[in-house]
TORGUFI-680096 format. One record per residue (C-alpha): x, y, z; residue number from 1. Coordinates in nm, 2 decimals, always signed. Layout:
BEGIN
atom c1->X c2->Y c3->Z k->NUM
...
This chain:
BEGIN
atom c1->+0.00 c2->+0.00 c3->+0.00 k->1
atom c1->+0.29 c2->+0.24 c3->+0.08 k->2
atom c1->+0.38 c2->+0.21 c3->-0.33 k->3
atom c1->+0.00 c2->+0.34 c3->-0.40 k->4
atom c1->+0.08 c2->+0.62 c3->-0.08 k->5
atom c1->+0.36 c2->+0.72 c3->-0.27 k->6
atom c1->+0.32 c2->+0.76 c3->-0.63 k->7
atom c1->+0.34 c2->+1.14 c3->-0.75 k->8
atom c1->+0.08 c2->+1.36 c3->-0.65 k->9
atom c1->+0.09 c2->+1.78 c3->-0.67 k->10
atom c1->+0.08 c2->+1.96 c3->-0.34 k->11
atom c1->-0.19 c2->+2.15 c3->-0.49 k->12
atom c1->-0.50 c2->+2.12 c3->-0.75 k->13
atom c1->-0.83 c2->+2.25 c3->-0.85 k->14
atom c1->-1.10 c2->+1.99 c3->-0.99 k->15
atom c1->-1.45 c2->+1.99 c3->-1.16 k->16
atom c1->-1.65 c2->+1.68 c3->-1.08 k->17
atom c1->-1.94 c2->+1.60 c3->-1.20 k->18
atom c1->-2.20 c2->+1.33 c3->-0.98 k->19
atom c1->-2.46 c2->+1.14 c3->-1.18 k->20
atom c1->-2.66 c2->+0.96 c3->-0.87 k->21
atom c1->-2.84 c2->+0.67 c3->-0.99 k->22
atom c1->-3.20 c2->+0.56 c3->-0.78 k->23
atom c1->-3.38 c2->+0.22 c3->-0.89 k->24
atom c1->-3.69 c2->+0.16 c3->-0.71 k->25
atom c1->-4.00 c2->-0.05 c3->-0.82 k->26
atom c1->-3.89 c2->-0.09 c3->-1.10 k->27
atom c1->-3.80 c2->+0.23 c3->-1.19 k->28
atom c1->-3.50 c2->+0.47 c3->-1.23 k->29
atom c1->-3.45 c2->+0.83 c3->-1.12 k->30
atom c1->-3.13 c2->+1.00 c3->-1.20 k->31
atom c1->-3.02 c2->+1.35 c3->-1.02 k->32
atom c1->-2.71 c2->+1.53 c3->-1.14 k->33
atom c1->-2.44 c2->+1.77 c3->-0.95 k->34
atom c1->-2.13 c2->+1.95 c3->-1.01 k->35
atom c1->-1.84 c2->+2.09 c3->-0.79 k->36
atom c1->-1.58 c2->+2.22 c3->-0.76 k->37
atom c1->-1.28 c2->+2.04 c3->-0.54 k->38
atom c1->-0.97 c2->+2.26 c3->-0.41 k->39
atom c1->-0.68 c2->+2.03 c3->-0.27 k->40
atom c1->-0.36 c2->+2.12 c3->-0.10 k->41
atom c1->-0.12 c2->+1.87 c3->+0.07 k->42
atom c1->+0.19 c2->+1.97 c3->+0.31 k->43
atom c1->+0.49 c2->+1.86 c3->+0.37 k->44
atom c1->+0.55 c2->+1.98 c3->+0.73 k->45
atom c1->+0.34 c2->+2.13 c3->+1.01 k->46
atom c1->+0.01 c2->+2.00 c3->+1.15 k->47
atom c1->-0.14 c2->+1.90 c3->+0.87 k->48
atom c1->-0.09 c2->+1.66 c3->+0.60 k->49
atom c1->-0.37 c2->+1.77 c3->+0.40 k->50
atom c1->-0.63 c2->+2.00 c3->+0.32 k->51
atom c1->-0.94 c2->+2.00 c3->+0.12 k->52
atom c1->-1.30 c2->+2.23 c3->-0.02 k->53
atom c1->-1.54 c2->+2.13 c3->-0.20 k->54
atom c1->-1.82 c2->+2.37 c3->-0.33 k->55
atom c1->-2.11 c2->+2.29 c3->-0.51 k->56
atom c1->-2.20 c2->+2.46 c3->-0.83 k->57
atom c1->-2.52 c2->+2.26 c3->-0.98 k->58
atom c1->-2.79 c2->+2.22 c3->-0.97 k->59
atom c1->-2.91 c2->+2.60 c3->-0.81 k->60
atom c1->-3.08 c2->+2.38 c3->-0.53 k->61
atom c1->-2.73 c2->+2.33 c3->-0.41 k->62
atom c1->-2.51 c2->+2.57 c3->-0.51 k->63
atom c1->-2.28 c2->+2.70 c3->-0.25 k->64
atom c1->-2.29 c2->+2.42 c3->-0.06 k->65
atom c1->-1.96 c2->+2.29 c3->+0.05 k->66
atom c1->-1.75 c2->+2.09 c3->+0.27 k->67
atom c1->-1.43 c2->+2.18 c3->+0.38 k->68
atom c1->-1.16 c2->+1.88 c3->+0.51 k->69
atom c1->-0.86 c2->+1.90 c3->+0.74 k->70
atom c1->-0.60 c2->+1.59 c3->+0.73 k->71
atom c1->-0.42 c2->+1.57 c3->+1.04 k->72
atom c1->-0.03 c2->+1.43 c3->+1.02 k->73
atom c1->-0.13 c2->+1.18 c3->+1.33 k->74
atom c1->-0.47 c2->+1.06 c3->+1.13 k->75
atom c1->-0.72 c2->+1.26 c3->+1.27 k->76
atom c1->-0.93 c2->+1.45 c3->+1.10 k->77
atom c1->-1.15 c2->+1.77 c3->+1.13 k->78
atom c1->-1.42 c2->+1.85 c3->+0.90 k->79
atom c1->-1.71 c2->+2.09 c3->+0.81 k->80
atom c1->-2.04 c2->+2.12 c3->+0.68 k->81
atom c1->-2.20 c2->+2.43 c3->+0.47 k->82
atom c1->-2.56 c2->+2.49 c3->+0.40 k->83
atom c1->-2.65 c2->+2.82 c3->+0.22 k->84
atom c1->-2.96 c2->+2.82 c3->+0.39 k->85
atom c1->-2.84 c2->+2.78 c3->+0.76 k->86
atom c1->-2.57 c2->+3.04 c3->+0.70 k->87
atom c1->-2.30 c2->+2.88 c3->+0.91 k->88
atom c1->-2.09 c2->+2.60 c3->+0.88 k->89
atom c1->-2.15 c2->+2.30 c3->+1.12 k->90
atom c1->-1.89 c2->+2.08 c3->+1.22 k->91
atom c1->-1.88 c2->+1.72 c3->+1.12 k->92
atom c1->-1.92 c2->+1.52 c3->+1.41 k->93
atom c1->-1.76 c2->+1.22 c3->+1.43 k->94
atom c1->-2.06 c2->+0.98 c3->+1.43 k->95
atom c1->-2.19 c2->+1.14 c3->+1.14 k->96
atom c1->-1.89 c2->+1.07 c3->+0.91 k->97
atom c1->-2.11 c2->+0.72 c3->+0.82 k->98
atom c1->-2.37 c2->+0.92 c3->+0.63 k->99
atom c1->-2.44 c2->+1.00 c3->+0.33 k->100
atom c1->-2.30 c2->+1.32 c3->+0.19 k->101
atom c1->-2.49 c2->+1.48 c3->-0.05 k->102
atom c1->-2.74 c2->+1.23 c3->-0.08 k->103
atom c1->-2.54 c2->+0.99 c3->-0.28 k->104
atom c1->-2.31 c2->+0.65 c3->-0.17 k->105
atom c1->-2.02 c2->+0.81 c3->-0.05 k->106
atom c1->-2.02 c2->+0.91 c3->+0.27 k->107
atom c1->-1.79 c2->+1.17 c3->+0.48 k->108
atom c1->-1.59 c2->+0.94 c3->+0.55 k->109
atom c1->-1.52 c2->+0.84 c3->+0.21 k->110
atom c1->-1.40 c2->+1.19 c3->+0.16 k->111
atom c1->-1.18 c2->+1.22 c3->+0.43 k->112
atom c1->-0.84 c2->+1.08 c3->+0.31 k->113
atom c1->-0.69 c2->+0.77 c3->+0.57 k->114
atom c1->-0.34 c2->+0.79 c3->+0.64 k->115
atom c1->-0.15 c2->+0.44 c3->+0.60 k->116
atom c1->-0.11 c2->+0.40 c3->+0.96 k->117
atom c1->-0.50 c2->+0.42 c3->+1.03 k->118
atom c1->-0.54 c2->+0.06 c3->+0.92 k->119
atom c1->-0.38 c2->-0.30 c3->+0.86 k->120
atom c1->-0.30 c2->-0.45 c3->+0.55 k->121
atom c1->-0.27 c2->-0.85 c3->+0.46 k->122
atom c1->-0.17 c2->-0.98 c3->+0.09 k->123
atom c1->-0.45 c2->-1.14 c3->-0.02 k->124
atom c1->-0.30 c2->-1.29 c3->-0.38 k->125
atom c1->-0.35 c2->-1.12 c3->-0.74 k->126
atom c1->-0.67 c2->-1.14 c3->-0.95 k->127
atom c1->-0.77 c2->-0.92 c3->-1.28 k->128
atom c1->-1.03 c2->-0.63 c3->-1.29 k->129
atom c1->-1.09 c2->-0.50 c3->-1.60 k->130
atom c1->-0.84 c2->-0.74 c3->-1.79 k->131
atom c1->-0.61 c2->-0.55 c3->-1.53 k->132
atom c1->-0.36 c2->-0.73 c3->-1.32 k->133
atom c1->-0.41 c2->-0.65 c3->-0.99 k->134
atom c1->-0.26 c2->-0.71 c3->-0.63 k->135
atom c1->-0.54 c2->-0.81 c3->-0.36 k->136
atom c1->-0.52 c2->-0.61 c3->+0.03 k->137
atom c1->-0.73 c2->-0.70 c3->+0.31 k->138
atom c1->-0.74 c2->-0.40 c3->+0.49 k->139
atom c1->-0.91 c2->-0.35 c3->+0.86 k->140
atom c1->-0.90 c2->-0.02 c3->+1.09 k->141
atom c1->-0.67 c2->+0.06 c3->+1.37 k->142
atom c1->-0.87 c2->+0.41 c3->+1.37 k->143
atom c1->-1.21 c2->+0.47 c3->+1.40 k->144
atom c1->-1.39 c2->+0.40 c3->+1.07 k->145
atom c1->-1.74 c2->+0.32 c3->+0.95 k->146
atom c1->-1.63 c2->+0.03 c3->+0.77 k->147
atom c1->-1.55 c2->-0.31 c3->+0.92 k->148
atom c1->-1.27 c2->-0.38 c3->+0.67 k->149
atom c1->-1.26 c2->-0.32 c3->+0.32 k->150
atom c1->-1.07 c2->-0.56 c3->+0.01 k->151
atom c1->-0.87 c2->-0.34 c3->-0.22 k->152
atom c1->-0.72 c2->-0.42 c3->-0.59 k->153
atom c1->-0.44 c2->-0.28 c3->-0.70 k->154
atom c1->-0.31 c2->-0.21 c3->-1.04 k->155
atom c1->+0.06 c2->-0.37 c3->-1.03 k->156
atom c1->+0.18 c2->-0.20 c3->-1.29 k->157
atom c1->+0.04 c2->+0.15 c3->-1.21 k->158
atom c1->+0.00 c2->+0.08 c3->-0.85 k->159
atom c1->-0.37 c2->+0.27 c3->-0.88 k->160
atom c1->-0.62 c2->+0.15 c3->-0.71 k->161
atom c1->-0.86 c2->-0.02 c3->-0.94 k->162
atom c1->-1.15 c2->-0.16 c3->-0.71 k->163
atom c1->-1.22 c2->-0.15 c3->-0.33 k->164
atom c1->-1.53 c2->-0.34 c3->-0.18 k->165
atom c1->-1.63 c2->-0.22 c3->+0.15 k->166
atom c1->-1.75 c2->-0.43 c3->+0.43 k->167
atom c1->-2.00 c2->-0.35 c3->+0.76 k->168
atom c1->-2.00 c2->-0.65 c3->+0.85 k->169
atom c1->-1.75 c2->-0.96 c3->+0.83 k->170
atom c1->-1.86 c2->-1.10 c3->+0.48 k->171
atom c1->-2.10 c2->-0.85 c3->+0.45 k->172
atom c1->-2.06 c2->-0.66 c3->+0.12 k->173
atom c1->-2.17 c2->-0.28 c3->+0.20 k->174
atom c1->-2.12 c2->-0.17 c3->-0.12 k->175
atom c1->-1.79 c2->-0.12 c3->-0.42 k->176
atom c1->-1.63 c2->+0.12 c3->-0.59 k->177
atom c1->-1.49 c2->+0.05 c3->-0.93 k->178
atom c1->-1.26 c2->+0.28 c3->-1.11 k->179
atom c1->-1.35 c2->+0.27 c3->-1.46 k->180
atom c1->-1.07 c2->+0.52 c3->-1.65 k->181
atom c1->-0.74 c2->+0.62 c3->-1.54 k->182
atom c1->-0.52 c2->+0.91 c3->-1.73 k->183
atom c1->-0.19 c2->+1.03 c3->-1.72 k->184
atom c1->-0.22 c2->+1.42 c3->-1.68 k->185
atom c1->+0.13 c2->+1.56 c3->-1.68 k->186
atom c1->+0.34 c2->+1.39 c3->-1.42 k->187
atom c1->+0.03 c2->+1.23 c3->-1.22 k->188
atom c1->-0.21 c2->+0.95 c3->-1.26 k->189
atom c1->-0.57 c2->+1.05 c3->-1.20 k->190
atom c1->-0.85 c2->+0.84 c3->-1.21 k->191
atom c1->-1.16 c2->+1.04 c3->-1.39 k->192
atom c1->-1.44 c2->+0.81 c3->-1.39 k->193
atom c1->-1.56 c2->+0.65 c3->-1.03 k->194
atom c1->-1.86 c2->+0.47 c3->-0.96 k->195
atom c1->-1.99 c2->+0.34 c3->-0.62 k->196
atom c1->-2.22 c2->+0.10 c3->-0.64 k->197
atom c1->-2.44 c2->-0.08 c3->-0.34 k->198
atom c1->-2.61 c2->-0.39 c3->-0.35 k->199
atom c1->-2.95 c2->-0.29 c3->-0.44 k->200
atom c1->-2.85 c2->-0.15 c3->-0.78 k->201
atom c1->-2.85 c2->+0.23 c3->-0.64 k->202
atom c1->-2.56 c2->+0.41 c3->-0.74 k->203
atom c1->-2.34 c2->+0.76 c3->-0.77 k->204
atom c1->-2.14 c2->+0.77 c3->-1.07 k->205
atom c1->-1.82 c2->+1.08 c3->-0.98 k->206
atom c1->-1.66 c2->+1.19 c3->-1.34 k->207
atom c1->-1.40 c2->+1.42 c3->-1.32 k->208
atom c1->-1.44 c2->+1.69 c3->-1.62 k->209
atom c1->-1.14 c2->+1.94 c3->-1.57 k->210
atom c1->-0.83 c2->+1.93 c3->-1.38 k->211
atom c1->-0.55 c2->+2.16 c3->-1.29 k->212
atom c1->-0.22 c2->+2.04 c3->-1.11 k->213
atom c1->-0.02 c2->+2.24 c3->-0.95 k->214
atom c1->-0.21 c2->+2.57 c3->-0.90 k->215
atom c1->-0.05 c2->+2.77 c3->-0.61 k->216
atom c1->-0.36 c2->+2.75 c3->-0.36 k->217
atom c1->-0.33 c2->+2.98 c3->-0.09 k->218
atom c1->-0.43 c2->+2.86 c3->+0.31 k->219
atom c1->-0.76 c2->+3.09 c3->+0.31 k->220
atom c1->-0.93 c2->+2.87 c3->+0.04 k->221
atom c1->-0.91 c2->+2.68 c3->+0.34 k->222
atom c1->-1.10 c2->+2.83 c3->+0.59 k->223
atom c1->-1.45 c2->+2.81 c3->+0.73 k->224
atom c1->-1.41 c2->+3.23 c3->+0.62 k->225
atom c1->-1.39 c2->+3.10 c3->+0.28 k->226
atom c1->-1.69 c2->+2.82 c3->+0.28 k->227
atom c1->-1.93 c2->+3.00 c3->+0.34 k->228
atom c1->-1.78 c2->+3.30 c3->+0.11 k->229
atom c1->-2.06 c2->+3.33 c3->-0.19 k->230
atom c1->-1.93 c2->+3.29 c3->-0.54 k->231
């Protein structure tokens, strides 16, 4: 896992994502759409390892909202919510990182990067996804997570991840995410298309549309100042 860690990443970037959520019930489907913005900055000393915002764009139902994350270099995390309509920004609360965050299948959690030393990781042989060859990892939590453990394939030759299935129970599949397109952008590796998909067919399809490495973020984009700033 430490070879997925460390493959090159940009201390900063700004993204675009668009979120295709996917609802099948009695028979039928219901599709919502959304789009973001993501602002990430990582560190290489101080308290933090990383930091990140998120701030909705689309539809106007949900524009402004926005979600602002703080990596800690020990694992911890702080994190914060922004409603528009509340006008404030309410911390995330630790028991509340297993819900859903905008209504799709990721929750906070999800969002909120793990550091290697949050959880345990046992080789658990090769098998192909995709026609790719990838290296199995059983991983469970030494920190607090929502997950009971989670299975994760990785691509051997660009040591990406390619697949993780995520467990609530032992042998109880919660739901998976498959990565369905990776690029080369620059110097990086950056997977644009992500879909998580639960048992039941429901599912939130995460695309990302434009991307910009290396953009010189400044530390007030990450601030509670600056998520609840209007565009």
């Amino acid at each position: 896992m430490e070879k997925v860690m460390n493959t090159p990443k940009p201390l900063s970037s700004i993204s675009e994502i668009h979120l295709e959520i996917v609802r099948k019930k009695s028979g039928k489907t219901k599709r919502k759409t959304r789009a973001f913005l993501k602002y990430d900055k990582r560190y290489r000393s101080g308290e933090h390892s990383k930091k990140s915002l998120v701030k909705f764009l689309k539809p106007k139902s949900v524009n402004g909202t926005g979600l602002l994350s703080w990596i800690k270099t020990d694992g911890s995390s702080d994190q914060w919510f922004f409603l528009p309509k509340l006008k404030l920004a309410k911390r995330v609360k630790s028991k509340e990182k297993g819900k859903s965050f905008m209504a799709t299948d990721f929750i906070y959690e999800d969002l909120d990067n793990r550091n290697i030393n949050d959880d345990t990781f046992i080789l658990d042989g090769m098998k192909k996804v995709d026609n790719h060859s990838c290296i199995v990892l059983l991983s469970k939590p030494i920190r607090k997570s929502s997950y009971w453990g989670k299975k994760i394939f990785v691509d051997e030759k660009l040591w990406q991840i390619r697949k993780i299935e995520f467990f609530s129970k032992e042998s109880v599949l919660d739901k998976t995410l498959f990565v369905k397109e990776i690029i080369k952008k620059g110097n990086y590796w950056l997977p644009t298309v992500l879909e998580m998909h639960k048992p039941n067919g429901n599912h939130t399809i995460m695309r990302v549309e434009a991307f910009k490495p290396d953009a010189k973020l400044d530390d007030e984009v990450f601030t509670e100042a600056f998520l609840i700033q209007k565009d």
